[in-house]
N, C-alpha and C positions, 0 to 999 in steps of 0.2 A: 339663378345665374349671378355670377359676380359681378363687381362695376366694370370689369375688364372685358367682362363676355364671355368668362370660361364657365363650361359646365359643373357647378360644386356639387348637387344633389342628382337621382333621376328617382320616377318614378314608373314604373311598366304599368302598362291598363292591357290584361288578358281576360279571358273568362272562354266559355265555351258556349254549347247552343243549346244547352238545357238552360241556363243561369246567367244567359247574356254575358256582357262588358260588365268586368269588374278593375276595379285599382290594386294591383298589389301593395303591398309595404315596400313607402319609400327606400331607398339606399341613400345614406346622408351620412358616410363614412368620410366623406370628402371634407364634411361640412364641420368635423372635428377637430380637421386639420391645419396647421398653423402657416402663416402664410408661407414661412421657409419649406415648409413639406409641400404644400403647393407648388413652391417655384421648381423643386424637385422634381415632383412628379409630372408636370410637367413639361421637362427635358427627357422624361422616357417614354412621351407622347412621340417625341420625335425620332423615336426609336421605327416608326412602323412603316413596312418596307409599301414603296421601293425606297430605299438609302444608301448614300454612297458612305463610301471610306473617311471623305474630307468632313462629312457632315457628321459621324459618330466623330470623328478625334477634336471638331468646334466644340460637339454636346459634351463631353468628356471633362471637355478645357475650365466649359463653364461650372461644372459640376466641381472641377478640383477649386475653383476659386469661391464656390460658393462655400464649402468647404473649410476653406483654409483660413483659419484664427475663429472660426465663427459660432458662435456657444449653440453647443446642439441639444436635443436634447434625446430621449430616447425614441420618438418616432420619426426626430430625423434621421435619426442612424439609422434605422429599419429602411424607411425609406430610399436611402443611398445602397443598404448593401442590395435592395428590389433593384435599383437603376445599375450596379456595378451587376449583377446576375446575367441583366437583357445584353450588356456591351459586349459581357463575357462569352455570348454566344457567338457574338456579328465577330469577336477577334478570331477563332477557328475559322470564320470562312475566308480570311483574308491571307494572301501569304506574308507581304510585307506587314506583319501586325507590330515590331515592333516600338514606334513613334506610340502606336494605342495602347498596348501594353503598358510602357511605362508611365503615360499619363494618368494611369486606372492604378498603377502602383504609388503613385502620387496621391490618391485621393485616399487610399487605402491606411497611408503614413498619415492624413488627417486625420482620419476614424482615429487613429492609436493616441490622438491625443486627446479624445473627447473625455468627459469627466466621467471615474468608472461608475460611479452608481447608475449613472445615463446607458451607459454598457449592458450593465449586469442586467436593468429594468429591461434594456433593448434586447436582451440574450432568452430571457422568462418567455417576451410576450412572441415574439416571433425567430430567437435562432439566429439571430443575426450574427453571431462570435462565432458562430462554427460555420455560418455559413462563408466569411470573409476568408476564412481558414480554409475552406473549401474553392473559394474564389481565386485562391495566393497559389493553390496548388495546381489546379486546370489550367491557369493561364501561363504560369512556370513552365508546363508540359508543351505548351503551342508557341511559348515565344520562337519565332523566327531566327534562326544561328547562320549565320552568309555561310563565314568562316567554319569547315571543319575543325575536328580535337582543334577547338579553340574554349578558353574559360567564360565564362561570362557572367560579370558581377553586377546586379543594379542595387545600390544604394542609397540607403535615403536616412530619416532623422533616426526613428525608431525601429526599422529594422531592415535588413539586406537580406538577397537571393543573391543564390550562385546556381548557375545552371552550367554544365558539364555534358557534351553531346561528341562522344568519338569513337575508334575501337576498342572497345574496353577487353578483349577476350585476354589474358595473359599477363592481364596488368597486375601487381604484388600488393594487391592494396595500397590504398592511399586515405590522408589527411587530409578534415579541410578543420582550420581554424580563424578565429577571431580572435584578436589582441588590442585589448582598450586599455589607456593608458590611467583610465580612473573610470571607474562604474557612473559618474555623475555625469561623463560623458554622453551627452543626448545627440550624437552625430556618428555614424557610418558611412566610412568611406571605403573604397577600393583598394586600400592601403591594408586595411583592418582583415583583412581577408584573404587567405590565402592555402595554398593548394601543394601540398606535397606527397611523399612518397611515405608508404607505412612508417612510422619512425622516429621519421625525422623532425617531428613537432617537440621541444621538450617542455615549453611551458607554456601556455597560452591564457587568454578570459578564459573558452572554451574551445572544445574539439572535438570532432568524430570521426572514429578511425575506421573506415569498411573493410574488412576481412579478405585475404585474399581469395577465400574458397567463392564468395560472390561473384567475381570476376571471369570466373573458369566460365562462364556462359556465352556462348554468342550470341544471344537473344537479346541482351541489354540498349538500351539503345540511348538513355539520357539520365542521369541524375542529378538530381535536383538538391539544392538544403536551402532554407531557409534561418535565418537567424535575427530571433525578438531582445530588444533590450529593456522591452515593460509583460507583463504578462496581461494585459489590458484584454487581448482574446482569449485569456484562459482562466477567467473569473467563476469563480463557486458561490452557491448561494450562501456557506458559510465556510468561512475561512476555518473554522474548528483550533486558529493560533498557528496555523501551518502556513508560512508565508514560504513566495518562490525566490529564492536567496541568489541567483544567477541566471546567467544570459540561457534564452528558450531554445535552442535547438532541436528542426524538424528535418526528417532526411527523406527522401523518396528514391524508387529505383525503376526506372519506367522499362517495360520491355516490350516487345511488341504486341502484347493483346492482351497485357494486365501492367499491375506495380507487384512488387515483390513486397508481400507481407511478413513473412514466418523465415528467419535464418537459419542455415544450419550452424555457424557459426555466430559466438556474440557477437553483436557489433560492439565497440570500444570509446566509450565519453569523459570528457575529462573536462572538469568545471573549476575555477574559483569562484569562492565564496565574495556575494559583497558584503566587504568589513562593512557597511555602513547598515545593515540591518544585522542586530544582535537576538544569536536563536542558539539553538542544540540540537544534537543527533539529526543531524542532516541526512537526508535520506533519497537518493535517486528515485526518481519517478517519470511518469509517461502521463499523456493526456489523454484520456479514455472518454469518447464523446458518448457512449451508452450510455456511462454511469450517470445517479441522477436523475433517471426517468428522462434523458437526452440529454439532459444541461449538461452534463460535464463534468468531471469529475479529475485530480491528479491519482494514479493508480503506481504500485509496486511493486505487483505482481511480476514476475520471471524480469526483472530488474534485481544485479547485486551493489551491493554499496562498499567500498572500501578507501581507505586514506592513502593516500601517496606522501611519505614523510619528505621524499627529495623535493618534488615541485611544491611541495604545500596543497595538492587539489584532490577534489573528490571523484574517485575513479567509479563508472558506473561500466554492467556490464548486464546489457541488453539481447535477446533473441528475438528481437523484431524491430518494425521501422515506425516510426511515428515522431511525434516533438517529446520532446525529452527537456527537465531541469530536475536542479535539487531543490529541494523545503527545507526548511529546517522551523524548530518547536520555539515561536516567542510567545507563548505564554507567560503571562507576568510570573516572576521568582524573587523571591528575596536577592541581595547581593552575594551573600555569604553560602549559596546554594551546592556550586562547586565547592567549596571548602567543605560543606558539610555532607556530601556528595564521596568526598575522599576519605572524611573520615570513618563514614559511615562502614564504604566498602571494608578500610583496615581493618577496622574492630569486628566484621563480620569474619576475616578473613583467621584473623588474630584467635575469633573463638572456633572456627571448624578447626584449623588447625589442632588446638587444642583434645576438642573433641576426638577427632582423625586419632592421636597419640592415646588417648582412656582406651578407646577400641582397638585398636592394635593392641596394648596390653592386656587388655582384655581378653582378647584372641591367644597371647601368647599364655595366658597363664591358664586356660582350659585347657589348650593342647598341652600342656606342660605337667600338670595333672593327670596323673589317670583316671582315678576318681570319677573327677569330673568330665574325663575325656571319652569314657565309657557309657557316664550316664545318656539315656532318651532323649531330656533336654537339653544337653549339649547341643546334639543337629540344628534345631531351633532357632538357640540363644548366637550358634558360631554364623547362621546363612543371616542374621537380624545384623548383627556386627559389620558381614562385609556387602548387607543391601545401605546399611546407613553412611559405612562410608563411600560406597557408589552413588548415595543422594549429595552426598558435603561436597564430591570433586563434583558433581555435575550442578552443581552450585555453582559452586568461584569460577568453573566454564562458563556457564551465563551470563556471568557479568562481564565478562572481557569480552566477548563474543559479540552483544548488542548490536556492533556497529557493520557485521557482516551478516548479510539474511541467511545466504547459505549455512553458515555455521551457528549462527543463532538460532535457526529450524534445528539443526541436530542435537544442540544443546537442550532446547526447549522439551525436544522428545525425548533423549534420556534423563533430563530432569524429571517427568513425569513418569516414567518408567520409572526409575528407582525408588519415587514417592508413592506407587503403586503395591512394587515388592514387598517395600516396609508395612502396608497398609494389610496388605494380605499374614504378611509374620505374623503380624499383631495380631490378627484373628485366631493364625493357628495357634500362637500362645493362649491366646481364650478357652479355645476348644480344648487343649492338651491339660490346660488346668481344669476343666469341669470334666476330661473322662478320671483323671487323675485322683480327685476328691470327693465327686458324687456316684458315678459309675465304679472307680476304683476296680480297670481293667485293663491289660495291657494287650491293644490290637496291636496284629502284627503288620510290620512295616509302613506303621502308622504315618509315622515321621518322616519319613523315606517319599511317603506320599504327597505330603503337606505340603513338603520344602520343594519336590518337582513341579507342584500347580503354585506356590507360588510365584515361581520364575516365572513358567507357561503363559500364566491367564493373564499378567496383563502385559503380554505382546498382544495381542489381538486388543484390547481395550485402545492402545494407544496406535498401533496400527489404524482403526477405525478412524480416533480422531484427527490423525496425522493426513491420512492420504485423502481428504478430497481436497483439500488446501494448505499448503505448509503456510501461507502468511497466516495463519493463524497464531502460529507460534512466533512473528515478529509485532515489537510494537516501538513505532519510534519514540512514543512517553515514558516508555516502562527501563525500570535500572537493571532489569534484566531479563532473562529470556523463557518465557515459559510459555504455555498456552492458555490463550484469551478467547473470549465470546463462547460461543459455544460447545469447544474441544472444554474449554476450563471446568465448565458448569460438568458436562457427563465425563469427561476424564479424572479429573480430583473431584470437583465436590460433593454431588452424588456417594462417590464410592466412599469418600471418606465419612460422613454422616452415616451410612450404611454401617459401614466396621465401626465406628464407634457408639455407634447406639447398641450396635449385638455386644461389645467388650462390656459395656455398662448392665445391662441385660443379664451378662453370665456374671457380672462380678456380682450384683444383686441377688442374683438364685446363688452362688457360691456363699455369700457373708447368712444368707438364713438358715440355708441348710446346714453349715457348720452353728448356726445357734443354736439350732431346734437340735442339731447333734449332741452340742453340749447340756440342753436342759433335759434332755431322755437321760443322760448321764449322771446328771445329778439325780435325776428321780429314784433310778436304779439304787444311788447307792445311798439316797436315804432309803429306800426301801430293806435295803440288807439290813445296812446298820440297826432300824427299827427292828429287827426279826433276830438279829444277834442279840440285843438286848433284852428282849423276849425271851429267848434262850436262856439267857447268862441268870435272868430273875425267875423263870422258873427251875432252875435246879436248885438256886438256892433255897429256896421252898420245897425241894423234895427232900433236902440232906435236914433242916429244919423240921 
């Protein structure tokens, strides 16, 4: 016992009637805890019923003040989201909930200021970031609305809800956004927030646009957004250089005996960057609480990414409902990065081009030929010409593309297709030179064949890689678009080791068996000549 009288430790004395009374192993979980976690948990002592309304929104009050400026650490945040979980239940059974409510969203804006390691350590050992997320969301869904189709905004330092409860059936879609007049801004107000018709938002911090097809339901019955100005609940165990560069936007769509997960239509976001944290390839994402082994994760998945050159903002375009921001890549970089970044591209651009122009004349001067137009390896050398420049344009597509998923996935796949094709020519040029010079036989419609499984075989290889996940083929670090992790390793690099080890292989059995052809040939013709001269000296000795 404490000097107070409260119970810190217990221990059970059980046993049975074979083995008498025994002790169990104390319980002195209490006895680790710090006296602010005590006073904590003991305000959720007072949680147990019977209890009235006035006595949770006292417990509440005390909790928000214990709370408020006071350095936590990570099991008193555990602690508080256990005590905000129990209130969260007594708020559904009240109707006037509320006075409760926004007192539990007061205490909640404390948590967001605690210090993130405190967080992140709180987030490991018990879940508490997803569970507060989970707390914002349930009680959003129960606050109490007098007023029908009336808005309803609570606000506070670090982040605001808007909660929306009317006839939705018919309505054209609509806007909700947030307008901060500097990112440093640590205040949300009811000002900041606001609610209009598809549209008519044209520049905002952030915004979410819901789809008018949404609407067509009568089932709807409330929707919710919330909007973060720290990402303090949505911490990783490792940032990997990926910071969240704008306000967190979460959207909910309540209906009568679920939430609406999966859209038919995108839903529509629209972010500024904060100038005050400097990154690249900024890239829409979602909060994915699987990912992680549960901790958490920002995800990309069926999220597209695209610039808005009028507003300056990053357009994202979502098929489902969750919290939504952008990242973008601060990893440390030289200054001169982008300079060399551009140059880099040019001179890249500068020599396909070049290339592109050899192969087209190249092309024009075989067809232009008969000669050569008629020969075997023509087929070959002409489908090698227009697979390489099918690789060089689905180059310089990759690189402009990066910043869209959807198009940098297509990119990605015909880049690897065409680097496929080429991979396969090359082979059949191997094979055509060894029937050529050691076989020295002309199958028929050899070529014909070659250049058809060319094409053929690697759809199916890049199909494979393609369809279980096209993020495969985006990567926000990469200067351009191709496929990574796994598609990389058995779509190129396999295949490519593969053909060049057989090209080296036949070039080896090609360079011996033309030696050993050439020293049979010498052998021969010293042999002649010795036997001519044999000749030439014995007649002279017969005419002698």
């Amino acid at each position: 016992m404490s000097a107070g009288g409260t119970l810190n430790a217990s221990r059970y004395c059980g046993g049975d009637f074979v083995n008498g009374a025994m002790w169990q192993k104390p319980f002195v979980m209490k006895c680790k805890l710090s006296d602010l976690a005590r006073r904590i948990c003991q305000l959720k002592n007072q949680l147990f019923p019977p209890v009235s309304y006035v006595s949770v929104i006292d417990m509440v009050e005390k909790l928000k003040a214990i709370t408020n400026g006071t350095l936590m650490g990570s099991t008193e945040v555990a602690t508080v989201v256990s005590v905000l979980e129990a209130v969260a239940e007594f708020a559904n059974t009240f109707a006037g909930n509320t006075m409760l409510i926004t007192s539990m969203f007061e205490v909640i804006d404390n948590l967001l200021a605690v210090n993130q390691e405190a967080l992140i350590e709180s987030q490991a050992l018990s879940n508490s970031s997803s569970r507060i997320l989970g707390i914002v969301s349930d009680i959003a869904a129960t606050l109490n609305i007098t007023h029908a189709s009336s808005h309803v905004v609570k606000s506070y330092t670090y982040f605001a809800v808007s909660i929306q409860e009317t006839n939705f059936e018919g309505i054209g879609g609509q806007t909700l956004s947030i307008n901060l007049t500097d990112f440093s801004e640590s205040n949300v107000t009811v000002y900041n927030i606001t609610l209009e018709t598809e549209g008519n938002i044209v520049s905002s911090t952030g915004s979410v646009t819901l789809p008018r097809s949404i609407f067509n339901s009568s089932s709807i019955k409330r929707i919710t957004n919330a909007v973060y100005l720290t990402d303090s609940l949505f911490l990783r165990h490792k940032s990997k250089y990926f910071n969240v560069s704008s306000v967190v936007i979460s959207t909910s769509i309540l209906r009568e005996f679920d939430a609406i997960k999966e859209l038919e239509s995108p839903v529509s976001l629209s972010f500024q960057l904060n100038p005050g944290i400097k990154g690249s390839f900024p890239q829409c994402v979602f909060w994915e609480q699987s990912l992680n082994s549960g901790y958490g994760e920002w995800s990309n998945d069926n999220c597209d990414t695209s610039y808005d050159s009028v507003t300056q903002a990053i357009k994202c375009f979502c098929n489902h409902l969750t919290s939504f921001a952008v990242i973008q890549d601060v990893s440390p970089t030289e200054s001169s990065t982008e300079v060399n970044v551009y140059y880099l591209d040019s001179v890249s651009c500068i020599g396909i081009i070049i290339s592109i122009i050899c192969l087209i004349i190249t092309v024009v001067f075989y067809l232009y030929n008969k000669d050569l137009r008629l020969s075997n390896h023509c087929h070959i050398l002409l489908n090698y010409c227009f697979a390489l420049i099918g690789l060089y344009l689905s180059f310089i597509t990759s690189i402009y593309a990066r910043h869209i998923n959807s198009f940098c996935a297509v990119s990605g796949f015909m880049l690897q297709f065409f680097f496929l094709v080429c991979l396969t020519l090359m082979l059949a040029e191997a094979i055509d030179l060894y029937i050529n010079i050691l076989i020295n036989s002309n199958k028929k419609f050899f070529h014909l064949k070659v250049t058809l499984v060319s094409w053929i075989a690697p759809i199916f290889i890049v199909v494979f890689c393609f369809s279980p996940n096209y993020m495969n083929y985006i990567s926000n670090s990469s200067n351009f678009c191709r496929a990574f992790d796994t598609p990389f390793y058995i779509g190129m690099v396999i295949p490519f080791v593969i053909v060049y080890s057989f090209i080296w292989v036949v070039f080896i059995i090609v360079i011996i068996s033309l030696l050993m052809s050439s020293k049979i040939k010498d052998t021969v013709y010293v042999e002649n000549f010795e036997c001519l001269n044999f000749r030439v000296f014995t007649g002279k000795m017969l005419k002698n």
